[in-house]
C-alpha positions in Angstrom: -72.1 63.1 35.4 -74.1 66.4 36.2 -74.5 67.8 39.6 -78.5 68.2 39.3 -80.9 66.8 37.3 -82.1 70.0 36.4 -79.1 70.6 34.3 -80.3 67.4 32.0 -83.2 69.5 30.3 -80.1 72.4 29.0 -79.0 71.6 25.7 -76.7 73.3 23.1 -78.9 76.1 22.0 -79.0 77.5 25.3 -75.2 77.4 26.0 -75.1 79.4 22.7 -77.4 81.8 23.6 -76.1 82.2 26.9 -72.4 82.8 25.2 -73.9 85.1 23.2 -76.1 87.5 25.8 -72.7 87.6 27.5 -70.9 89.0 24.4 -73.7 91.0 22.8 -75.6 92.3 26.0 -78.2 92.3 23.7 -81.4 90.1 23.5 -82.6 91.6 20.2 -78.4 91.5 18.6 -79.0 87.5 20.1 -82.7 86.9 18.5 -80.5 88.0 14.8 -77.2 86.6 15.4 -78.7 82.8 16.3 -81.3 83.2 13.9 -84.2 82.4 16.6 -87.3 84.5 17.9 -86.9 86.8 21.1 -89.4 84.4 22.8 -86.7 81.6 22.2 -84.1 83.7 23.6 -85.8 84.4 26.5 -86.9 80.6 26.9 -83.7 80.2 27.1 -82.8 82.1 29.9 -85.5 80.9 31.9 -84.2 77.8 31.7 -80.1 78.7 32.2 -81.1 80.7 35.1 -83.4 77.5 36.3 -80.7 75.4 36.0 -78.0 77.5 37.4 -79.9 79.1 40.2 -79.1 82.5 39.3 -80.4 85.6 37.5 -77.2 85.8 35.1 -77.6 88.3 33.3 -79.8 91.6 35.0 -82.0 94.1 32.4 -80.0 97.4 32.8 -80.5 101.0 30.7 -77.1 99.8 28.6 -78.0 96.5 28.3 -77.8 92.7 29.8 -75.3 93.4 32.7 -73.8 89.3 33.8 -74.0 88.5 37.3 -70.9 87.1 39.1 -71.8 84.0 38.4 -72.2 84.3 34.4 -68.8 86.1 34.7 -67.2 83.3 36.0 -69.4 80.5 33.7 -68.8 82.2 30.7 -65.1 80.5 29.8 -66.0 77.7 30.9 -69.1 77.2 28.6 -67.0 78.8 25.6 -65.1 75.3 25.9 -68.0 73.4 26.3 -68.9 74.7 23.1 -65.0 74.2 21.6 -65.2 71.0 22.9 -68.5 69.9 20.9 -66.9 71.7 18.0 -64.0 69.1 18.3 -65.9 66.0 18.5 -68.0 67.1 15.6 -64.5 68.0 13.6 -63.1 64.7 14.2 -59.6 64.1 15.2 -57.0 66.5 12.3 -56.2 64.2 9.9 -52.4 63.4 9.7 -50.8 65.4 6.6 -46.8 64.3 6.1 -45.9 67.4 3.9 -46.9 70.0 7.1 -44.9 67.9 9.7 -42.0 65.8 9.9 -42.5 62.3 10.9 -40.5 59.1 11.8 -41.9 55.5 12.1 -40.4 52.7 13.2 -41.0 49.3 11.5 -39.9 46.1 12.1 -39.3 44.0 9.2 -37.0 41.4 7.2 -34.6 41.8 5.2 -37.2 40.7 2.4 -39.1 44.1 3.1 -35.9 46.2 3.6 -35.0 44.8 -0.1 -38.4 44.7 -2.0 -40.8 47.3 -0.6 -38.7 49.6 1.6 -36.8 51.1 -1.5 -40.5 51.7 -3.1 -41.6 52.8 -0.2 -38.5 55.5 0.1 -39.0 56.4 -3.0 -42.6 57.3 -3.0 -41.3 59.7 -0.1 -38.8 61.8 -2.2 -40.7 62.0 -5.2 -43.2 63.3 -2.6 -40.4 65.3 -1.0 -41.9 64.3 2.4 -40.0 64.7 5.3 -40.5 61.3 6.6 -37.8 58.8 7.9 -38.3 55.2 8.5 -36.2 53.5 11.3 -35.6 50.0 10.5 -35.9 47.1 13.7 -34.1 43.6 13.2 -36.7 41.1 13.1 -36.5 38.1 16.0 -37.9 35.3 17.2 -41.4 36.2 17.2 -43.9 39.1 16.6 -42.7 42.1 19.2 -46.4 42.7 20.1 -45.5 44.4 23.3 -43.4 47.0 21.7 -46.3 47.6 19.0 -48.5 47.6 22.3 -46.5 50.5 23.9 -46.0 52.2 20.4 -42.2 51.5 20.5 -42.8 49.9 17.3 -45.7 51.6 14.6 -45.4 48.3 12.5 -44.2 44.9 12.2 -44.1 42.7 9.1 -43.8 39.1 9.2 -43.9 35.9 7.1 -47.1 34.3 7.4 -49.6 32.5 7.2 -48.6 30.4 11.1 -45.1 30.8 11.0 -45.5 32.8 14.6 -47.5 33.0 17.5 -51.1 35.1 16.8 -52.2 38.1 19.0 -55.8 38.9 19.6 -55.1 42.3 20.1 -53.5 43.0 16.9 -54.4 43.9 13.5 -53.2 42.4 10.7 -53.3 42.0 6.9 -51.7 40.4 3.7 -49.4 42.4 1.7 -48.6 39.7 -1.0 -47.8 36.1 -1.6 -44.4 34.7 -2.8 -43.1 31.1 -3.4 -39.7 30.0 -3.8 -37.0 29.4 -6.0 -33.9 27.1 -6.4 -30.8 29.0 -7.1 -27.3 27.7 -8.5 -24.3 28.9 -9.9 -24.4 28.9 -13.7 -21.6 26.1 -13.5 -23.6 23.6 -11.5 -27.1 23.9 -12.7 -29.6 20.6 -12.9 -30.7 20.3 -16.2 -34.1 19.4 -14.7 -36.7 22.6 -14.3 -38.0 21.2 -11.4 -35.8 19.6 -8.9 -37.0 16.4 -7.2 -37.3 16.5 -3.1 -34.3 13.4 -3.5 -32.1 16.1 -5.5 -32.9 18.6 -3.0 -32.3 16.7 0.0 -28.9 15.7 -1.5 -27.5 18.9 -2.6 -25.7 21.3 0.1 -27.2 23.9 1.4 -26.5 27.6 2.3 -29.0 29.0 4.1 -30.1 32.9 3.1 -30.3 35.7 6.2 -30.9 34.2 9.6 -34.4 32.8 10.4 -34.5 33.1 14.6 -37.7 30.8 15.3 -37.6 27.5 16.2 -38.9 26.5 12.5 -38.7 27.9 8.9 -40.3 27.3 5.3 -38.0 24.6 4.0 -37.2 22.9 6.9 -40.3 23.0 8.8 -42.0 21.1 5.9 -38.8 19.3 5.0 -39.7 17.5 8.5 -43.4 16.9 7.5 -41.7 14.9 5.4 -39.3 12.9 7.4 -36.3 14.4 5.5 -33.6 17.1 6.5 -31.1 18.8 4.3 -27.5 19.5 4.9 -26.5 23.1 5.6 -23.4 23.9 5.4 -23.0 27.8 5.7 -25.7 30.3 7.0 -25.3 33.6 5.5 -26.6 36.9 7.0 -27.8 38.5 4.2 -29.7 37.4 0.3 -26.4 39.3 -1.2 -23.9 37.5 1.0 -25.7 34.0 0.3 -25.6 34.4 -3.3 -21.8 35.4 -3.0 -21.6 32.0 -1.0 -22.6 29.9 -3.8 -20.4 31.9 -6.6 -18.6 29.3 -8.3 -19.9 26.1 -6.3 -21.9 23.4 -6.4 -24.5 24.8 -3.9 -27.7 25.5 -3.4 -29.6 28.4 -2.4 -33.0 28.6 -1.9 -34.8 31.8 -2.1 -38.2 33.5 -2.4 -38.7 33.9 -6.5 -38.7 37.5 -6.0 -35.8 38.3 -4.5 -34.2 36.0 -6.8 -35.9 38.2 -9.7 -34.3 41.4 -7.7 -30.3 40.2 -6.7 -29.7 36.5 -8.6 -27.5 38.4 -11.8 -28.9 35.9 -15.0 -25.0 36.3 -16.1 -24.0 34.4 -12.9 -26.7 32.6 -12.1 -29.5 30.0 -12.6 -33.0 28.9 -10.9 -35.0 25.7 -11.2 -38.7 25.0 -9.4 -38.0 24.0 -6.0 -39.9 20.5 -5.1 -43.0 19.8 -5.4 -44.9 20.5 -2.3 -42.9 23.3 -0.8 -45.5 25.8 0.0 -45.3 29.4 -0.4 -45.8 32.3 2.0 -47.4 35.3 2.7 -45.6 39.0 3.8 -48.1 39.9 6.8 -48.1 43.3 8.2 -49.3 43.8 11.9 -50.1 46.6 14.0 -51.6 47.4 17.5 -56.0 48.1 17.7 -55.1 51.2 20.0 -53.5 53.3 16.6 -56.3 51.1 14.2 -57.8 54.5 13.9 -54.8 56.7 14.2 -54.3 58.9 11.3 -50.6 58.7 10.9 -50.4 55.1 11.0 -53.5 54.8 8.9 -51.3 56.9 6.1 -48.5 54.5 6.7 -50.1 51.1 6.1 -51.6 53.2 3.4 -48.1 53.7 1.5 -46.8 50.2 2.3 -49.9 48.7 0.8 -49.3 50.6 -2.2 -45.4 49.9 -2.2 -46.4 46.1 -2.1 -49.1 46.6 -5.1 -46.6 48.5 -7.3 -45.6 46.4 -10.8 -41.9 46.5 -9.4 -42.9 45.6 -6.0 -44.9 42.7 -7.2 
């Protein structure tokens, strides 16, 4: 707030002019450099020296000569005047190419296999010095650590698989359904398999899930039924290795089956009828909503998810 009421009526034109009798010690160099009439410049000053309660700047033989006052006001109006300059400017937009930059996401192994290597690769075609540090996804959305910018992003399954926050931002990257995978030596002729085959079959269960439900078994209890697991693997590659040669099942989104499941070694079928999809969810924290670094980086995963090979 400002000291007097009198300083209310100032405005910008009279800081400038006042910067600019204390450069040129000139009224006339003012009236041209500003662009305005004498009789504005000297408006002005009445009022600067109104508001301030001093002379300023004293009439001499070689020229405007500032009091001790203006002497002393004069840097801090030049930032005034930076400052407005600023604001008007708009925060400097974030460029990857003029500075190094590392981001930490936290993810799944479905983004570290689908998008990340996109993603990376955009980068180095780019020749951007930017590194991504990869966090193990848990139990639930981190949102402290995206609150205290720990974290830049998390992405998550979706739609309801964990517990919403009001105060983050979130979007869709793309939808995905899965897939029934066998080996080659046990395939159903079927294309579809029926929940009764499903049920039946043993299970090995692809890279840890840590919350208290998951896509198959979650709606495998909607329906009063439960499967039998009988390995739980740590990664998609591992799980697939698990299944080499067996009678097992593996159930996995359709496009990481597209991306790992070899066609020499292995088969798919239509999992159940039913078994809904889900969504790849990306979340961030309102406080960096209008940052412009992570602006640019939900940017390029949004295009990593859009790409043909991504999709």
């Amino acid at each position: 707030m400002l000291n007097s009421n009198v300083l209310r009526k100032l405005d910008m034109q009279d800081l400038m002019v006042f910067v600019a009798v204390y450069e040129q010690n000139s009224v006339t160099g003012v009236s041209e450099a500003l662009c305005v009439s004498q009789s504005t410049v000297s408006y002005c000053l009445k009022k600067l020296r109104t508001g301030f309660a001093d002379e300023l700047f004293i009439n001499t033989r070689s020229g405007m000569r500032p009091t001790f006052k203006a002497s002393h006001m004069y840097p801090h109006v030049l930032k005034i005047l930076e400052s407005i300059n600023l604001c008007h400017a708009g925060a400097p937009a974030f460029n990857p190419a003029l500075q190094p930059a590392t981001f930490n996401i936290c993810a799944p192994e479905y983004f570290e296999q689908l998008i990340l290597p996109r993603l990376l690769k955009n980068f180095a075609f780019a020749d951007l010095p930017v590194m991504i540090n990869m966090h193990k996804f848990e139990t639930d959305i981190p949102a402290e650590a995206l609150r205290d910018g720990s974290l830049d992003l998390v992405i998550g399954f979706g739609p309801n698989f964990h517990r919403s926050h009001g105060d983050l931002n979130a979007r869709t990257l793309l939808e995905d359904d899965l897939v029934c995978v066998f080996d080659t030596c046990a395939t159903p002729v079927e294309p579809r398999l029926s929940l009764q085959a499903f049920v039946q079959r043993r299970h090995v269960f692809p890279t840890p899930w840590m919350s208290t439900t998951n896509m198959v078994d979650g709606w495998l209890a909607q329906q009063a039924r439960k499967r039998h697991i009988v390995a739980r693997a740590n990664s998609y590659s591992a799980a697939l290795k698990m299944i080499t040669g067996t009678d097992l099942i593996l159930t996995l989104p359709r496009r990481i089956q597209r991306l790992l499941a070899d066609e020499a070694a292995f088969n798919h079928r239509e999992a159940p009828e039913g078994l809904p999809g889900f969504t790849l969810d990306m979340q961030w924290s309102q406080r960096v909503d209008q940052d412009s670094a992570n602006a640019w980086l939900r940017e390029q995963v949004i295009m990593a998810c859009t790409d043909p090979q991504g999709a």
